[in-house]
C-alpha positions as CSV (number, residue, x, y, z in Angstrom):
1,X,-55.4,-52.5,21.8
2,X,-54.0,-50.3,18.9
3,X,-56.9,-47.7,19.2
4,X,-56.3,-47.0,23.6
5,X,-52.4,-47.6,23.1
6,X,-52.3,-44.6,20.1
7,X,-54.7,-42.4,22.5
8,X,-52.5,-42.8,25.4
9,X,-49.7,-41.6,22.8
10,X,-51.2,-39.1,21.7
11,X,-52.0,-37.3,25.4
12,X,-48.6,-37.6,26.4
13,X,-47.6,-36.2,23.5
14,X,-49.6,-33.0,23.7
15,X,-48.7,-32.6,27.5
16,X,-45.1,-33.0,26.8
17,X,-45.6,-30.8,24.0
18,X,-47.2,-27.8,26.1
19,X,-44.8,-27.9,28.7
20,X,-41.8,-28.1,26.5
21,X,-42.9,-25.3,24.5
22,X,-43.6,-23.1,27.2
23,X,-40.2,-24.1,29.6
24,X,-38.0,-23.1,26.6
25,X,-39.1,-19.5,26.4
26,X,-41.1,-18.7,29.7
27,X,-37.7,-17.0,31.1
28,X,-37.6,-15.2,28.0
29,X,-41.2,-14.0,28.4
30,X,-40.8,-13.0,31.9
31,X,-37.9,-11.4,31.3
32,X,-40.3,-8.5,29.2
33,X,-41.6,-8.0,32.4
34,X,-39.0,-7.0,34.0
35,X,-38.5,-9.9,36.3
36,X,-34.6,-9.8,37.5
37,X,-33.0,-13.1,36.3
38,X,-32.3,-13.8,40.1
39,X,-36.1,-13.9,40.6
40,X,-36.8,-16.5,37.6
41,X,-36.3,-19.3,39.7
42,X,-39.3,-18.4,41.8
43,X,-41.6,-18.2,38.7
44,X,-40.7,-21.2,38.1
45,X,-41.3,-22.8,40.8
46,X,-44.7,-20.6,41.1
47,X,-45.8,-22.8,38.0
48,X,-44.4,-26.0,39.0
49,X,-46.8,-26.4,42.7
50,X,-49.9,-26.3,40.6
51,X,-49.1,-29.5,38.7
52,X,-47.8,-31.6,41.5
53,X,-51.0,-30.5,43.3
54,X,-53.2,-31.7,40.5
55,X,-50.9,-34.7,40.1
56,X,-52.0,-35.7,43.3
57,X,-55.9,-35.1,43.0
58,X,-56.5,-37.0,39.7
59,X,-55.9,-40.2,40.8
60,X,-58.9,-39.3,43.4
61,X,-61.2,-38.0,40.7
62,X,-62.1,-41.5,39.1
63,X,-63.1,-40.0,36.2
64,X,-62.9,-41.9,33.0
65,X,-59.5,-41.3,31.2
66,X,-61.2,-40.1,28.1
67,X,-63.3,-37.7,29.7
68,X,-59.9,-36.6,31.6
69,X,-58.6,-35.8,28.1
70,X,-61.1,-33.9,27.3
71,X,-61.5,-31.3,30.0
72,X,-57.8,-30.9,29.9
73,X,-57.7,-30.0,26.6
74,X,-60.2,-27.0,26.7
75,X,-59.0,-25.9,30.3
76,X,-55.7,-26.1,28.0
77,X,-57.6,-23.9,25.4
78,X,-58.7,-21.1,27.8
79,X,-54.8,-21.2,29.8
80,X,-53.7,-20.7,26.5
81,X,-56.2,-17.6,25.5
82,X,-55.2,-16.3,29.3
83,X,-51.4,-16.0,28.3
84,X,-52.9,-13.5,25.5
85,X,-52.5,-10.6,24.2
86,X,-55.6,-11.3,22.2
87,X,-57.3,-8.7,20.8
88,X,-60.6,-11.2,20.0
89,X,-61.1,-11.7,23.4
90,X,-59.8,-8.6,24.9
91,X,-57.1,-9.8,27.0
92,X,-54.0,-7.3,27.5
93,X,-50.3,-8.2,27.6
94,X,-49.7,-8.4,31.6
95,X,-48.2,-10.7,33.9
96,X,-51.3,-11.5,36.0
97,X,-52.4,-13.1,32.8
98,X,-49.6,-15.0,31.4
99,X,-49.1,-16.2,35.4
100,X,-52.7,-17.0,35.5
101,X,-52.8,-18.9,32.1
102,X,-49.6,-20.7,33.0
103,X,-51.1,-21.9,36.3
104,X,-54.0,-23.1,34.8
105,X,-52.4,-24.9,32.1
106,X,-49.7,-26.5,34.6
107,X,-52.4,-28.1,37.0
108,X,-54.5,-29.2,33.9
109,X,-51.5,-31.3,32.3
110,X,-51.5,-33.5,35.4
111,X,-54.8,-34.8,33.9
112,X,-53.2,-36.2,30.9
């Protein structure tokens, strides 16, 4: 019981982790852009309807939980590559990115 109670832990803890990280700052971030601080709200809420969308279609997946993990973790990888710059990969330092990282990583933490 140890061993699936200290997995479960250990998801939630990375999901709280990447959305934690990425609220704190994400206004900061957006705000290089030159998004107006009236508009932030939107983005916001922009990265909030993928989660509750994918909140709502894992319980239909009946995958196994473990194999849940997984996938979220290197859809988490790629989101996270997405929000660049990264010169290995070639990705540039624009919004389209970072928005489409950031939706990618939000639905894929309703997995874990």
């Amino acid at each position: 019981a140890v061993k699936e109670s200290s997995f479960a832990y250990a998801a939630a803890m990375i999901g709280m982790f990447n959305t934690s990280f990425y609220t704190s700052f994400i206004s900061l971030q957006l705000e290089t852009y030159g998004i107006d601080a009236q508009q932030m709200g939107y983005y916001f809420l922009y990265l909030s309807i993928p989660y509750f969308i994918g909140a709502l279609i894992t319980p239909m997946l009946a995958l196994p939980r473990k194999l849940q993990f997984v996938i979220c973790m290197a859809f988490t990888s790629g989101s996270l590559a997405l929000m660049g710059p990264s010169q290995i990969f070639g990705i540039p330092n624009e919004l389209n990115y970072v928005l489409t990282g950031m939706t990618i990583l939000s639905f894929t933490q309703a997995l874990i």
